[in-house]
N, C-alpha and C positions, 0 to 999 in steps of 0.2 A: 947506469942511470935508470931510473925508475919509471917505466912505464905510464903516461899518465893517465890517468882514474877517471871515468865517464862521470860527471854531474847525475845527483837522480832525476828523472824529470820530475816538475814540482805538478801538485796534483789541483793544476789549475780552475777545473769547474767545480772543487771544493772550497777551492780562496773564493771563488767567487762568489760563491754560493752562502760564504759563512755570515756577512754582513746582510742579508738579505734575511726579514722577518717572515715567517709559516704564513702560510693565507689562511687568515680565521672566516670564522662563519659570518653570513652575509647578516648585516643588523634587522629587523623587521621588529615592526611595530608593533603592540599587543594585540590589533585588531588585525591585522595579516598573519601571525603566529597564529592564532585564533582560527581564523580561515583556512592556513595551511593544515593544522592538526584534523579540522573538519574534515576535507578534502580524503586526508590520508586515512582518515576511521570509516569512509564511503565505500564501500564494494561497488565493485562495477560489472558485477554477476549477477546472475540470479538461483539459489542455491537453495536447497531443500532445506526443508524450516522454516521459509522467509512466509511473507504475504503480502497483496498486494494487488495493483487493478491495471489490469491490462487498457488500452486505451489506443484508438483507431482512429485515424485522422486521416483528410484530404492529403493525394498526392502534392511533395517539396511543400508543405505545411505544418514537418513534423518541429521544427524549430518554434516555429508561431505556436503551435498546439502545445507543446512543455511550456509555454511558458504562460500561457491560458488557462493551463487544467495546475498549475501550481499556486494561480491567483485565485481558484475556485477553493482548492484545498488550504490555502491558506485562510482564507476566510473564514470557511466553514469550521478547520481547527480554531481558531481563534472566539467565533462564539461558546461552540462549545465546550472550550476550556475555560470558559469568563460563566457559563452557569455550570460546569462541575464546582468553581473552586465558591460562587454565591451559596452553592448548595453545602460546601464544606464549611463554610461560614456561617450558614444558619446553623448546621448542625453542634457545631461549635459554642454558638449562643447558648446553647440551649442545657451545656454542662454548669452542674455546680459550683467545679474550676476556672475559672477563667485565665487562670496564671497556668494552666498544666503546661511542661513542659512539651509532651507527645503534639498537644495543642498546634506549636507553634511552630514545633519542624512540622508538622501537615499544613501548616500557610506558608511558611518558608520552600515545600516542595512543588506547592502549587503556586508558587509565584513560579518557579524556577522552571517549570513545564510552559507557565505561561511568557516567559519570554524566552525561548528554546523551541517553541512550537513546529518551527521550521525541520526541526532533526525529525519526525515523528513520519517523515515522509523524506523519499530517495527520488529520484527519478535516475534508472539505470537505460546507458544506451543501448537500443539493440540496436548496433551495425550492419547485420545481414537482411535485416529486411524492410522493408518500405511500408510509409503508412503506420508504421504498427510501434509505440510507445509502452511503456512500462514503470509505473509506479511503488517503488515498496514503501510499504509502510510497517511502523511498530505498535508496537503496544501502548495507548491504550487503547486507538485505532481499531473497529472492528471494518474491511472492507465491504461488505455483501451492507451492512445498515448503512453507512456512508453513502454507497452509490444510488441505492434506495430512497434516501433522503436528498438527494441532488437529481433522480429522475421526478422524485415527487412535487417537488418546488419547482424544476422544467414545465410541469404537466398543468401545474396550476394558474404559474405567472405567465406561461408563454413568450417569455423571455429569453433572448437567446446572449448568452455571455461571448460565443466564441463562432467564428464563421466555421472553422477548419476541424472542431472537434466531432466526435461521429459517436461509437459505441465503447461503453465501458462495461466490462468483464473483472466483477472483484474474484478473488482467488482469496479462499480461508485459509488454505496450506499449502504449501509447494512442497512434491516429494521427488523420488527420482522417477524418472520413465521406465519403468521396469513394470511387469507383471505383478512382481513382489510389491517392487514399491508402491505403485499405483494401488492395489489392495490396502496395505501398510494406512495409504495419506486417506484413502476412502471410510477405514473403519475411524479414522479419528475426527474425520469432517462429519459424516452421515448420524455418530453418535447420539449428539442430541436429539437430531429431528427421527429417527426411525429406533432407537433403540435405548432409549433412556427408557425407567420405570413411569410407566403413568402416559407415556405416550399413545396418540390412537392411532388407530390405521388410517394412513394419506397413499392419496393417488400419485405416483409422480410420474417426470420424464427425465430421459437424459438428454442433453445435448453440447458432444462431444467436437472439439473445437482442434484440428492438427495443423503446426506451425512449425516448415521447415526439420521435418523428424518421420525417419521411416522404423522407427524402434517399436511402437505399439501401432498397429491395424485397428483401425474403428472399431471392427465387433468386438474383437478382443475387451477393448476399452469398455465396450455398452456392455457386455459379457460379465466384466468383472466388479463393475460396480454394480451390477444387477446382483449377481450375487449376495453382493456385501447389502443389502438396501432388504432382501430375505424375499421367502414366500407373504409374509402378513402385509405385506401393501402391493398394489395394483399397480399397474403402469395405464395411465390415460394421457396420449400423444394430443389431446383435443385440449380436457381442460383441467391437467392437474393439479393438486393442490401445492405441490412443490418442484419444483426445476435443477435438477443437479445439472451444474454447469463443471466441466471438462475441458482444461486448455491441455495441449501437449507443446512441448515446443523445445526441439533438440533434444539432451537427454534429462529432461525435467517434466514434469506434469502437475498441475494445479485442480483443485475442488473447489467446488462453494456450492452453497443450498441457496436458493431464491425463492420469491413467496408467488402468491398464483398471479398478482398482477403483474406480473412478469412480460404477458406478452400483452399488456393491457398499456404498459410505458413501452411499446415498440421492442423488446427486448434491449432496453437500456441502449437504446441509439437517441443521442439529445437532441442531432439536426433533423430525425422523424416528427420525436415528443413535439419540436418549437416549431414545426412548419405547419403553414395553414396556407389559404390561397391571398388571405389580403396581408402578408406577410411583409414587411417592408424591410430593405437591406439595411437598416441603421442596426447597430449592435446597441443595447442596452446593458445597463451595470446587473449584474444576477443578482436576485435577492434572495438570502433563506429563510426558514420556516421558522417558528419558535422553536427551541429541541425540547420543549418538557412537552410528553406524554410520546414522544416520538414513537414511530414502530419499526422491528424490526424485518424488512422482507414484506411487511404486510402482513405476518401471522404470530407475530410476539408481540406483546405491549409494554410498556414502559421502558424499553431499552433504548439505551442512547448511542450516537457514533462512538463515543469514546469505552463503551462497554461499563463496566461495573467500577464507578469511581477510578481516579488517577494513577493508583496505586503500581499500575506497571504491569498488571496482570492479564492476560486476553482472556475475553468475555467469551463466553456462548455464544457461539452466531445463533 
């Protein structure tokens, strides 16, 4: 008699499994795809190459203040963009063509910035420290004419937008904190104002700004952008014609040039510029300037926040 033959066991969490359909991807809307894509093309660094305005607020206000200084920016981009694209439009008028092709993707690109406006600015978390905010920004965006045209409009309306906002510090370039680097970001920032052809001799200062970062030593810092800035201009700590501003912060460092009213708008502190004694607690709506003839720092003319037309390109601080 033959042995009987064990049964295979059957490969049950496969039967069971076989009627059972794949979990697809979760459905979303065009406008949540939209958002999520957004989202995912955001850094949430801040990385050499970038730019951008550092920005100081009241202690457990930093929630209130992003979303203050993004109603300020948003604004401000939004005129902005409404008289680059008038002025793309007059200039437009005024060709032979009116059918040109070139024409009309330049009104198709500047619609497309004008309602996208919102991408042209980031707000990146800094986690490690308090009070202390971060804005990037892109191109056409210049920061250093931006914050200069939102301290000048503080200065004049004495208007205050925001209770919790404090000092704002644009940054022309982000490099890395390095010796090397720092030089590197300094000769491409200092350029125009100390080393272009046709330039004069300015008086300037530095003032070097260190955030959570023991990799560059202040003098070093003042040391090396002296260097880079040469023997042909002067330094005057009292009144000078231009203010190289130095943020450090972890392994990163930032530049920007400012003009001599500098410490004339408090050093770009708003709740300085808007307080007076008969100052009353009511917040008002902030209003901006016209931007035709706008200036840059105080010692450029005709340059606007958005730099030299829409085109994508960053201006000459």
């Amino acid at each position: 008699m033959n042995p009987p033959t064990k049964r295979k066991a059957e490969d049950s969490w496969s039967n069971q499994n076989d009627g059972k359909k794949k979990r697809g991807k979760t459905w979303q809307t065009p406008n949540q795809h939209a958002k999520n894509e957004y989202r995912k093309s955001i850094s949430s660094i801040i990385e050499p190459g970038d730019s951008g305005i550092w920005v100081t607020c009241e202690m457990n206000k930093e929630a209130q203040s992003v979303g203050d200084f993004k109603a300020i920016l948003e604004q401000y981009t939004t005129d902005l963009l409404k008289d680059g694209s008038a002025q793309t439009e007059d200039a437009e008028g005024k060709t032979d063509e009116p059918d040109d092709i070139e024409a009309e993707i330049r009104h198709e690109v500047q619609g497309l910035h004008a309602s996208r406006h919102e991408r042209l600015f980031t707000n990146v978390k800094v986690s490690d420290m308090v009070c202390v905010l971060f804005f990037k920004t892109k191109a056409p965006i210049v920061p250093t004419t931006l914050v200069h045209r939102i301290c000048t409009d503080a200065s004049t309306s004495r208007q205050k937008h925001s209770r919790s906002i404090k000092r704002l510090t644009p940054m022309t370039l982000i490099g890395k904190a390095t010796e090397a680097g720092l030089r590197e970001t300094a000769e491409k920032v200092l350029k125009p104002y100390f080393h272009d052809v046709g330039v004069p001799r300015h008086t300037f200062a530095i003032r070097p700004t260190t955030r959570n970062s023991n990799i560059l030593r202040r003098e070093v810092v003042i040391q090396t952008v002296a260097s880079v800035v040469g023997p042909d201009h002067r330094v005057d700590l009292q009144n000078p014609d231009l203010v190289i501003l130095v943020e450090v912060y972890k392994n990163i460092c930032g530049l920007a040039v400012v003009g001599q009213d500098y410490a004339k708008l408090k050093r770009y502190n708003l709740a300085e510029i808007c307080h007076s004694p008969s100052e009353s607690d009511a917040t008002t709506p902030f209003k901006t300037s016209t931007p035709t003839g706008a200036t840059d720092d105080g010692h450029k003319n005709g340059a606007s926040v958005l730099g030299a037309g829409l085109s994508g390109q960053i201006a000459s601080p």
